[in-house]
N, C-alpha and C positions, 0 to 999 in steps of 0.2 A: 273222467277225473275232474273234480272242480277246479284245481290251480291250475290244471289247461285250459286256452283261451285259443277260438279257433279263428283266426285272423281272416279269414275268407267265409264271410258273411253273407248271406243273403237279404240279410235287414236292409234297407234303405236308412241312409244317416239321417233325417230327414224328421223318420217316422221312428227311429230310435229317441231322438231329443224330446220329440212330444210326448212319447210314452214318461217321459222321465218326467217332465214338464208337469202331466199329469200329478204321478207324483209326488214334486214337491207341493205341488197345489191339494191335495188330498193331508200331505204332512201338515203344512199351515193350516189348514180347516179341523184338521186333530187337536193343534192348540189353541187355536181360535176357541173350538168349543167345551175345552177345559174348563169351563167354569165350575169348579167347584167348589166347597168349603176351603177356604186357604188352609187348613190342616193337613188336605190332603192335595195340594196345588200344590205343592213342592215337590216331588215324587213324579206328580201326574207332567206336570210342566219339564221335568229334567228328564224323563225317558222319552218324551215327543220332541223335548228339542234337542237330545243325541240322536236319535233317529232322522232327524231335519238337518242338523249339521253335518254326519257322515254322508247321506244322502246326496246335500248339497257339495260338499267339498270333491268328494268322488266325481258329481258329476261336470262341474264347473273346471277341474284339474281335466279334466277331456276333450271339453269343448274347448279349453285354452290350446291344447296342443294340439286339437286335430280339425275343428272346425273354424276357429279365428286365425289359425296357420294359412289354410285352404283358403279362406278370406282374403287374407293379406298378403299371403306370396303369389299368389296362384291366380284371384279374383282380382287381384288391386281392387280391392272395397275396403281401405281403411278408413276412408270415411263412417261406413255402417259397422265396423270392427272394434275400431275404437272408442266410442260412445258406449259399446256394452262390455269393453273390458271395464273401461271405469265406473259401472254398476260394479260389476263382480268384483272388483277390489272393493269398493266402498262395500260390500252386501260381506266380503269376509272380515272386515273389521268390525263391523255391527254384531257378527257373529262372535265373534271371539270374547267383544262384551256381554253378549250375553250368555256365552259360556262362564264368566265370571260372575255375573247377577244372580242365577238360578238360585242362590239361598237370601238374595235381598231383593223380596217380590216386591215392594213398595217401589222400585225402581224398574221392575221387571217389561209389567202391561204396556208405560209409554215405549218402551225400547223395542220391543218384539214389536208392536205395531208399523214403526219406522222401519222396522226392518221386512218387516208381513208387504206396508205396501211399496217399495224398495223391488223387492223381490216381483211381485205379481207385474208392476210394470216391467219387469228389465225382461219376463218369462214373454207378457204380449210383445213386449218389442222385436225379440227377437222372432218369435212366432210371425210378426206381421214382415220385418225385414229380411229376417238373413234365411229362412226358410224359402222364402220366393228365390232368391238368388240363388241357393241352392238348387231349388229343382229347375229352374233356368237355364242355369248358364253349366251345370255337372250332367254328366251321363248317368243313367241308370249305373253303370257299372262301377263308376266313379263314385258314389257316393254310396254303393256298396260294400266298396274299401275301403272309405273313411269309415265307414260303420262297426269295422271290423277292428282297424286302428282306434275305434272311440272307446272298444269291448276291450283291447288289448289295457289301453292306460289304464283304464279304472279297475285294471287288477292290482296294479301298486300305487295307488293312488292317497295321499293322507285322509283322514275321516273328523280331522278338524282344523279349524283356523289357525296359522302359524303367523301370526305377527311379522315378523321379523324375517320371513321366507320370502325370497326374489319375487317379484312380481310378474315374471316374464317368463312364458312356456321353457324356454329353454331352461332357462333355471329351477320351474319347477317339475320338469321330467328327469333334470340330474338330481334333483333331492327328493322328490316325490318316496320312492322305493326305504330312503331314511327316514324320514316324517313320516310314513305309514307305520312304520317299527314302532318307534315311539308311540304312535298314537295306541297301535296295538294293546302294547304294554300299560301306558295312561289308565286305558280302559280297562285291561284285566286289572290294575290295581283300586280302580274305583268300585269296580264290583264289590273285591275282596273288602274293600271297606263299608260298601254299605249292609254286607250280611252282619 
């Protein structure tokens, strides 16, 4: 059944982030290569960058609870923890503007860029930091149950940038399951509107 999540994983957490990593880096290169007639740039640019924003929020609401948790309570690496939470806050507010951009292009291209390279550094950084540490200092088995807990959150996980949402796992795992509603709803209503 899909809304079951089987919390005992065999994935390496590890090798979960990079698949996603992947990812959003395949999403970016989607809009990236949107050039098209600005007639049809609107359209083409608002389905790649919901698809980039759910992608992204989902997975960033994961690694906040379950990979910079393990970091910071567990690792004491708040030194390398907290340098990439504050990409991913700064990377959800960039996003949230340009959830509001998408029908004023003329503003669009500088903005997605800051946020294109934004994002690719904060994805090498962790790539090159918190990845080593992880497979270092966690057990195979250990970081097969974060993997499991990373699959858990991103089943209620919100699918866009909330402003005004706590900034701190804990806050965003008690509202996560609310802002995912909403978001829900958001979306079936923007469908219903663009038919």
């Amino acid at each position: 059944m899909a809304s079951e999540v089987n919390t005992r994983s065999t994935d390496d957490i590890v090798e979960v982030v990079r698949q996603e990593h992947d990812r959003l880096r395949a999403l970016l290169d989607e809009i990236s290569d949107a050039a098209v007639p600005l007639q049809q740039a609107a359209a083409v640019l608002t389905n790649a960058s919901d698809a980039l924003a759910a992608a992204l929020m989902v997975h960033e609401t994961a690694e906040e609870a379950v990979v910079y948790r393990v970091l910071k309570v567990h690792l004491e690496a708040a030194n390398i923890a907290d340098p990439r939470l504050s990409e991913e806050d700064e990377l959800k507010r960039l996003l949230a503007r340009l959830e509001r951009l998408t029908d004023a292009l003329a503003d669009y291209p500088a903005l997605l860029g800051r946020f294109e390279t934004l994002l690719r550094a904060h994805l090498t950084q962790e790539e090159a930091r918190v990845f080593p540490l992880l497979e270092e200092r966690l057990t195979s088995e250990q970081r097969q149950e974060m993997a499991g807990d990373f699959r858990a959150v991103e089943v209620s996980a919100p699918h866009h940038p909330h402003p005004h949402a706590p900034e701190s796992a804990p806050g965003n795992l008690l509202l996560a399951p609310v802002l995912a509603a909403i978001d829900r709803f958001r979306d079936r209503r923007r469908r219903r509107h663009q038919r």
